[in-house]
Every structure is written in C-alpha cells, then in structure tokens.
Backbone as ProteinMPNN parsed JSONL, in Angstrom:
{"seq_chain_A": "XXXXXXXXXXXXXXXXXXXXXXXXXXXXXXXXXXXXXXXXXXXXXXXXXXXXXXXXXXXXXXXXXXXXXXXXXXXXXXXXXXXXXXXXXXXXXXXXXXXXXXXXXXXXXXXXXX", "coords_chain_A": {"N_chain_A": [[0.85, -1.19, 0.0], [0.62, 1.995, -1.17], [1.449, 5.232, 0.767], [1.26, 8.738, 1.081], [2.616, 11.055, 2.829], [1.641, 13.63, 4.261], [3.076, 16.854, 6.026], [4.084, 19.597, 7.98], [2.067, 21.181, 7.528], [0.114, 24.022, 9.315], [-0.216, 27.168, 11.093], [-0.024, 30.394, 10.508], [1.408, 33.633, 10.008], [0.181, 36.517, 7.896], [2.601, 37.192, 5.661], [4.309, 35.814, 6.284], [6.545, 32.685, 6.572], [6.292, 28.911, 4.968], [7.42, 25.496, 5.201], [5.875, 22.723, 3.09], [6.682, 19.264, 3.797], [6.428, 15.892, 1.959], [6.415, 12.95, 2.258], [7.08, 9.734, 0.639], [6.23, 6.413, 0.69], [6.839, 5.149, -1.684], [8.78, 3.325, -4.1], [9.484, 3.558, -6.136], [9.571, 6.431, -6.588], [11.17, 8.086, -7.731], [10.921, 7.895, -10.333], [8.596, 9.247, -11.276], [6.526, 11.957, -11.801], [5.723, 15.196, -9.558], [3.503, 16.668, -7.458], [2.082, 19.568, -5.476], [-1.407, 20.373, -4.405], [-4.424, 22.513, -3.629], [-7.053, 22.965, -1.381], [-9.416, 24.913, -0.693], [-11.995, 26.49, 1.555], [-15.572, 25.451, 0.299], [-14.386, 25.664, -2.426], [-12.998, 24.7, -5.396], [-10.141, 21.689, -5.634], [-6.716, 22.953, -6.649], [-4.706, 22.724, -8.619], [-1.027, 23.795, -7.793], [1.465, 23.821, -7.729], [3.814, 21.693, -9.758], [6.401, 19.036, -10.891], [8.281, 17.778, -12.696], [9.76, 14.263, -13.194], [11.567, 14.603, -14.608], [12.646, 17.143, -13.937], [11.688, 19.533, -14.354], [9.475, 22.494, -13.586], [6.283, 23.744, -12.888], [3.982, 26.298, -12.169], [1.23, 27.734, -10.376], [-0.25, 30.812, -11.655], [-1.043, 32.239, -9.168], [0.68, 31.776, -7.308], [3.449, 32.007, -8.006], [6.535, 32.851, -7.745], [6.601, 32.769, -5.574], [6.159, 30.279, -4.106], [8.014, 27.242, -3.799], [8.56, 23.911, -5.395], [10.271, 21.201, -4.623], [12.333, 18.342, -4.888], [13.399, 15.388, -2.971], [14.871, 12.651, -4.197], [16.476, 10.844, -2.778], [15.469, 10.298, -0.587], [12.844, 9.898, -0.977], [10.954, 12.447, -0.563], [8.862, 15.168, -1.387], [9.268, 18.619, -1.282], [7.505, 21.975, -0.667], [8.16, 25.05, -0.517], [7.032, 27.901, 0.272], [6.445, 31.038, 0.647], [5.759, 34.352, 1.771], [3.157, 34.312, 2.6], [-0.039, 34.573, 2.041], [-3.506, 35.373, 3.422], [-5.092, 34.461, 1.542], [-3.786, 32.266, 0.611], [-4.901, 30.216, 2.419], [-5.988, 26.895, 2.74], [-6.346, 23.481, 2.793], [-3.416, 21.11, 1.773], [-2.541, 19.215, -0.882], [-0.134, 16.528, -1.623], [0.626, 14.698, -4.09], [1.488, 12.205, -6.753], [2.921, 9.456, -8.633], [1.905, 6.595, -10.78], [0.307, 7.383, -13.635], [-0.818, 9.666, -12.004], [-1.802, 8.724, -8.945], [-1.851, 8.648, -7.032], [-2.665, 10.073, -3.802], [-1.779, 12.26, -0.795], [-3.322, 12.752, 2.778], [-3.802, 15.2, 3.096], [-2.592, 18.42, 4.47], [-3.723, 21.099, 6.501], [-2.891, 24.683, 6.319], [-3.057, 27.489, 7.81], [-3.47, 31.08, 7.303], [-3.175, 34.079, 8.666], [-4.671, 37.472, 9.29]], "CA_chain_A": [[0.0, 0.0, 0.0], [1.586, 3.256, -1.097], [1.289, 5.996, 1.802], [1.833, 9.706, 0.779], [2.314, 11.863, 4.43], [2.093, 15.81, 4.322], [3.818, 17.264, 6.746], [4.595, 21.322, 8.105], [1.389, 22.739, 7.752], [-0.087, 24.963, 10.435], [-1.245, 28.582, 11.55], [1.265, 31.533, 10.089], [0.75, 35.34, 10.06], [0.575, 36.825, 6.712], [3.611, 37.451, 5.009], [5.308, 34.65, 6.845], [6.42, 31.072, 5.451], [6.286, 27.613, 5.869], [7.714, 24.526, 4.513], [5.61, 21.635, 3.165], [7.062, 18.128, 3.191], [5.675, 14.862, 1.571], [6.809, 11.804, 2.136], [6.134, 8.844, -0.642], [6.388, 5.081, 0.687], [6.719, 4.414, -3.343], [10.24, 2.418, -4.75], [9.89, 3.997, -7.862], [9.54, 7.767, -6.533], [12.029, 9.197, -8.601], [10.163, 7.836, -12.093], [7.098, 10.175, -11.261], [6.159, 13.602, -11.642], [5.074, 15.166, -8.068], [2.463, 17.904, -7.34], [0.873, 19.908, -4.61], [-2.846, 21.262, -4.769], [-4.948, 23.024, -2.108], [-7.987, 23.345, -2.013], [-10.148, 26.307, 0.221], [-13.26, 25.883, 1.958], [-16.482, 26.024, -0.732], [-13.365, 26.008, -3.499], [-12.314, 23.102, -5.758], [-9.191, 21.55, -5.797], [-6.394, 23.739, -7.587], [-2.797, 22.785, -8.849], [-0.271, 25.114, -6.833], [2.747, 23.429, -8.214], [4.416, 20.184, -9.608], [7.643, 19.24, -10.639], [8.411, 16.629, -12.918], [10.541, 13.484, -12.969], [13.327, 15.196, -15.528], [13.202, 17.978, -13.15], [10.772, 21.019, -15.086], [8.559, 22.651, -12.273], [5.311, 24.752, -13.38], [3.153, 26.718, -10.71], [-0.2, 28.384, -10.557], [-0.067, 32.178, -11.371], [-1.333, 32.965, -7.781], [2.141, 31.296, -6.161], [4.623, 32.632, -8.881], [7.905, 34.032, -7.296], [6.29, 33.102, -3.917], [6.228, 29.459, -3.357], [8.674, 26.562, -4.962], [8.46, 22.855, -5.179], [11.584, 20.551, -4.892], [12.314, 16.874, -4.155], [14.703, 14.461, -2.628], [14.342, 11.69, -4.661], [17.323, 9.683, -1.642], [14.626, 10.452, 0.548], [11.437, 9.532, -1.552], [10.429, 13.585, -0.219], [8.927, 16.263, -2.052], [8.863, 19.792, -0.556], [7.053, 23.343, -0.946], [8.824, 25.975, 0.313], [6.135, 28.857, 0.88], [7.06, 32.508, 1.445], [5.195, 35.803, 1.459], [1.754, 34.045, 2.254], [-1.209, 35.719, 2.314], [-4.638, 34.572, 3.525], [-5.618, 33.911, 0.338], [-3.428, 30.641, 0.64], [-5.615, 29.767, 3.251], [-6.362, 25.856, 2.517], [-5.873, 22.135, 2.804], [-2.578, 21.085, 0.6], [-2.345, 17.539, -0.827], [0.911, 16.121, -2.116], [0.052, 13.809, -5.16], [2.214, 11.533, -7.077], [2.445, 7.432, -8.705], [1.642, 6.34, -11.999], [-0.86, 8.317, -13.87], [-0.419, 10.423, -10.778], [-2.688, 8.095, -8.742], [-1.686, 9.008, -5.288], [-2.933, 11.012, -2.97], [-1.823, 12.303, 0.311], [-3.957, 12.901, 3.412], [-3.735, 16.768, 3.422], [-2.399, 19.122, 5.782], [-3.783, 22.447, 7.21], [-2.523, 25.96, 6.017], [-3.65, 28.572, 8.01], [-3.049, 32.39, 7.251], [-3.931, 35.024, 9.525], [-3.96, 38.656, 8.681]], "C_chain_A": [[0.89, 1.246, 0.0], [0.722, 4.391, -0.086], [1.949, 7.406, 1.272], [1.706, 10.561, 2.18], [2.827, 12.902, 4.033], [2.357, 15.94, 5.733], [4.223, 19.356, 6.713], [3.707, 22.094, 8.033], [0.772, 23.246, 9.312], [-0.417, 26.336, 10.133], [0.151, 29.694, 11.261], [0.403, 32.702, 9.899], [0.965, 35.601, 8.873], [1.533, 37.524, 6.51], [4.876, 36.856, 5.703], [5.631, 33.441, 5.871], [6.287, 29.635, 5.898], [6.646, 26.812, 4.523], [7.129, 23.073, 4.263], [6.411, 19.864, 3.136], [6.088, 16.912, 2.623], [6.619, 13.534, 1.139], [6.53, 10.376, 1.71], [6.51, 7.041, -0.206], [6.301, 4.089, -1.092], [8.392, 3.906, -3.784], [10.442, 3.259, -5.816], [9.401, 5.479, -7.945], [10.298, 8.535, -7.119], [11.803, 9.276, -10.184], [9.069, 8.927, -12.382], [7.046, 11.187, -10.814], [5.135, 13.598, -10.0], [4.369, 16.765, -8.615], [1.91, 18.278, -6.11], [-0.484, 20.56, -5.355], [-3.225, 21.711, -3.779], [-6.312, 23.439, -2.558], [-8.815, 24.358, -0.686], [-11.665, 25.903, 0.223], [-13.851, 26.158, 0.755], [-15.431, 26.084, -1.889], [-13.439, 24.462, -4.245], [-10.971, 22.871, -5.361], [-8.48, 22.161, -6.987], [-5.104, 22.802, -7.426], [-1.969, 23.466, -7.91], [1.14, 24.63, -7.545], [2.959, 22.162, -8.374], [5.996, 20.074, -10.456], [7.944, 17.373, -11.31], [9.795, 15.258, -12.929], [11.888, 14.122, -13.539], [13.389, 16.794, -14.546], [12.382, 19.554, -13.468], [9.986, 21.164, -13.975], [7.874, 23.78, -13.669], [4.433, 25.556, -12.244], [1.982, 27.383, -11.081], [0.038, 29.783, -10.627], [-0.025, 32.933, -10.019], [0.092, 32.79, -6.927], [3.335, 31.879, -7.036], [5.528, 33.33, -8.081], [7.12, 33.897, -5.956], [6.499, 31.375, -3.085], [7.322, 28.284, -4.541], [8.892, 24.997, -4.38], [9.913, 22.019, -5.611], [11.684, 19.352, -4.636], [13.55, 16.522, -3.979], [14.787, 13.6, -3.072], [15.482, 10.122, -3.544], [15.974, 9.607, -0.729], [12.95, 10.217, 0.691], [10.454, 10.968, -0.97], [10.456, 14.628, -1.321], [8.544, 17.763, -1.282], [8.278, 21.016, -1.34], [7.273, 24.06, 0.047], [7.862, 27.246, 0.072], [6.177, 30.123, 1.228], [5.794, 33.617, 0.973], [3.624, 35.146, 1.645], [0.672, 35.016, 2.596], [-2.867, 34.934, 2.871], [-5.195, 33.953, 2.912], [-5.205, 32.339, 0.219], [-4.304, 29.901, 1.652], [-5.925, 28.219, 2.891], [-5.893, 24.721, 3.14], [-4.488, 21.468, 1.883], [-2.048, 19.896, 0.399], [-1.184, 17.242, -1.551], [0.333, 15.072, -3.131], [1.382, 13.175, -6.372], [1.466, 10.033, -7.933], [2.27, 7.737, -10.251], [0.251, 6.437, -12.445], [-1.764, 9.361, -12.394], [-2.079, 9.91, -9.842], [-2.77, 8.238, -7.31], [-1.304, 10.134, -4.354], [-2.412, 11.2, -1.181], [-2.901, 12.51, 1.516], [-4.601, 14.579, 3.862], [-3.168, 17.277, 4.667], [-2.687, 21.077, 5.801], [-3.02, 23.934, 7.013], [-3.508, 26.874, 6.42], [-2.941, 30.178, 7.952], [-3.746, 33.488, 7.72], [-3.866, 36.28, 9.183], [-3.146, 39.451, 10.03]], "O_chain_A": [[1.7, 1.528, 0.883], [-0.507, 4.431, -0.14], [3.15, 7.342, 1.005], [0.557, 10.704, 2.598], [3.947, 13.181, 3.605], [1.871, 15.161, 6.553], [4.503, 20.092, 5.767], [3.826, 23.3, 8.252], [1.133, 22.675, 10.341], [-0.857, 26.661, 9.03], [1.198, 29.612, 11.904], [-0.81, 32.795, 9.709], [1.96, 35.035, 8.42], [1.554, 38.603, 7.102], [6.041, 37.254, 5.696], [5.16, 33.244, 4.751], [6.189, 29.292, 7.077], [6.412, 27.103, 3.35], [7.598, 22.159, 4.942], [6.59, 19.474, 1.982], [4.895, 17.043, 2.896], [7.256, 13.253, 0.123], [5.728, 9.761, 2.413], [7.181, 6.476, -1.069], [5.91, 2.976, -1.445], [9.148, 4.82, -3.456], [11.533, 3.584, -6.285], [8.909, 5.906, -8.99], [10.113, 9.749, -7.04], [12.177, 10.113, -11.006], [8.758, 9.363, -13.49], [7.388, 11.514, -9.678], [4.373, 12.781, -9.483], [4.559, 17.548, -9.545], [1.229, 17.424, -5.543], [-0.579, 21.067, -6.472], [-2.54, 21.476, -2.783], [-6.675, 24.0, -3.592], [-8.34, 24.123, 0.425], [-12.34, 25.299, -0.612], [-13.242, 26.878, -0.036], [-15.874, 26.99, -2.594], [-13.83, 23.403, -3.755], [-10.464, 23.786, -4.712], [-9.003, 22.149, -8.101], [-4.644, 22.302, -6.399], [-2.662, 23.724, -6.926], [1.853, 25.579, -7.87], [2.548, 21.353, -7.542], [6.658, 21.105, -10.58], [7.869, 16.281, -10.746], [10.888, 15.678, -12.55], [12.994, 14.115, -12.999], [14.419, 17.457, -14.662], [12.58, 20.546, -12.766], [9.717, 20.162, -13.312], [8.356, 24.299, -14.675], [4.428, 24.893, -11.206], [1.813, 27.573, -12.285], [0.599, 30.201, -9.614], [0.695, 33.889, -9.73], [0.474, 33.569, -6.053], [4.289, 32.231, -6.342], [5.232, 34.474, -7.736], [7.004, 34.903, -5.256], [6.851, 31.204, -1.918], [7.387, 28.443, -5.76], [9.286, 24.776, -3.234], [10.508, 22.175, -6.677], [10.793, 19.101, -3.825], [14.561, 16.993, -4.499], [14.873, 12.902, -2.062], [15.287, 8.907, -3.588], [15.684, 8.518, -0.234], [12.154, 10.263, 1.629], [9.247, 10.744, -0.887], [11.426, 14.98, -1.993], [7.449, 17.868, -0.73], [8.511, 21.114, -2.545], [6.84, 23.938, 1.193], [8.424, 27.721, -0.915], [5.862, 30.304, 2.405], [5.105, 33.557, -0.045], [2.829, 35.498, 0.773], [0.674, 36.015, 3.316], [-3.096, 33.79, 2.476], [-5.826, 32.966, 3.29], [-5.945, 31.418, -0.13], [-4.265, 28.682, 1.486], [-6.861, 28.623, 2.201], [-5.047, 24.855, 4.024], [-5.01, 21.339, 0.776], [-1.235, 19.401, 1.181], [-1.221, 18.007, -2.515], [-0.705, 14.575, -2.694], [2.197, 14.024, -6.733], [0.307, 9.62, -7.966], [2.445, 8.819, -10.81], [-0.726, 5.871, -11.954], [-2.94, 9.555, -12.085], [-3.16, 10.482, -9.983], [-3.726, 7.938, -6.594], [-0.287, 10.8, -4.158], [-2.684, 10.297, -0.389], [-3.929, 12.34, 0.86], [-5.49, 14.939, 4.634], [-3.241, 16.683, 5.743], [-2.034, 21.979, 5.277], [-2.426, 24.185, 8.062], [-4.533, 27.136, 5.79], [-1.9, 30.379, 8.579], [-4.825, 33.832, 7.237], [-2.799, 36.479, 8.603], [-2.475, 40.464, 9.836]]}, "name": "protein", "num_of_chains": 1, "seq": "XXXXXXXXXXXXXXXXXXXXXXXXXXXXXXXXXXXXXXXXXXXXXXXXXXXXXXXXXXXXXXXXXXXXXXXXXXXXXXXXXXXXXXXXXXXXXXXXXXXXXXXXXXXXXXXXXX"}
C-alpha cells in the first residue's frame, strides 16, 4: 500500500512562510512527476505546483515568485517551500504523485492570519 504523508502545515501570520514536506512510501519515486494542490473551503481543488521526474517545475499564477516545489528523490520527499503568504493561501494542501499520478496524500492544514 503506497502511503503519501504531508507534513509542516499549520497557523502563520501573513507574510510569513512555511515549509511543506511529503513523504512517498513508493520504490519507484524518482520515475514520477510530483504535485501539490490546495484546495479552500467552498473552493475546488487547484494545482499550486508540480515538478516533474526530468526535473521542469510549473506553478499556478497565484504562487509565482512566492512558493517553490523541490524533491529528494534519496529520501522519496517532495517539498514546498512557501514565502510571502497571504490569507488567500488559506487551505488544505495535498501532495500527489504514482503512476498516472494516482496518489494522494492525506492533506495538511494551512492557516493564514492577517
């Protein structure tokens, strides 16, 4: 059973940061493109960033020049490093991964206060 665990979120003041981790119980974590999303109460689920196996990252206009996704592939971990947030980030933020990106993490908590 593959296990994806988010990790780092929590309660920050706006224009603070925080660092997501996500950790992938997968063997073959370094073949597959990774992604966070987040999604906000009443919202859908959005993209925010991913970051593929050869190494290309893309991000959502709203995070541009503010948040950046990286991995460890020794460590089967992918991170989002987070700066300048604003309430607006306010959400849930799922790490996602696997073949035909099939796996989901459990979410973790981003709160932004003004």
């Amino acid at each position: 059973q593959v296990q994806l665990v988010e990790s780092g979120g929590g309660l920050v003041q706006a224009g603070g940061s925080l660092k997501l981790s996500c950790l992938a119980s997968l063997s073959t974590f370094g073949h597959h493109d990774m992604a966070w999303h987040r999604q906000a109460p009443g919202k859908q689920r959005e993209l925010v960033a991913a970051l593929t196996s050869g190494g290309s990252t893309s991000y959502a206009d709203s995070v541009k020049g503010r948040f950046k996704i990286s991995r460890d592939n020794g460590e089967n971990t992918v991170y989002l490093q987070m700066n300048r947030l604003n309430p607006k980030d306010t959400a849930v933020y799922y790490c996602n991964t696997g073949p035909r990106m099939s796996f989901w993490g459990q979410g973790t908590q981003i709160t932004v206060s003004t």
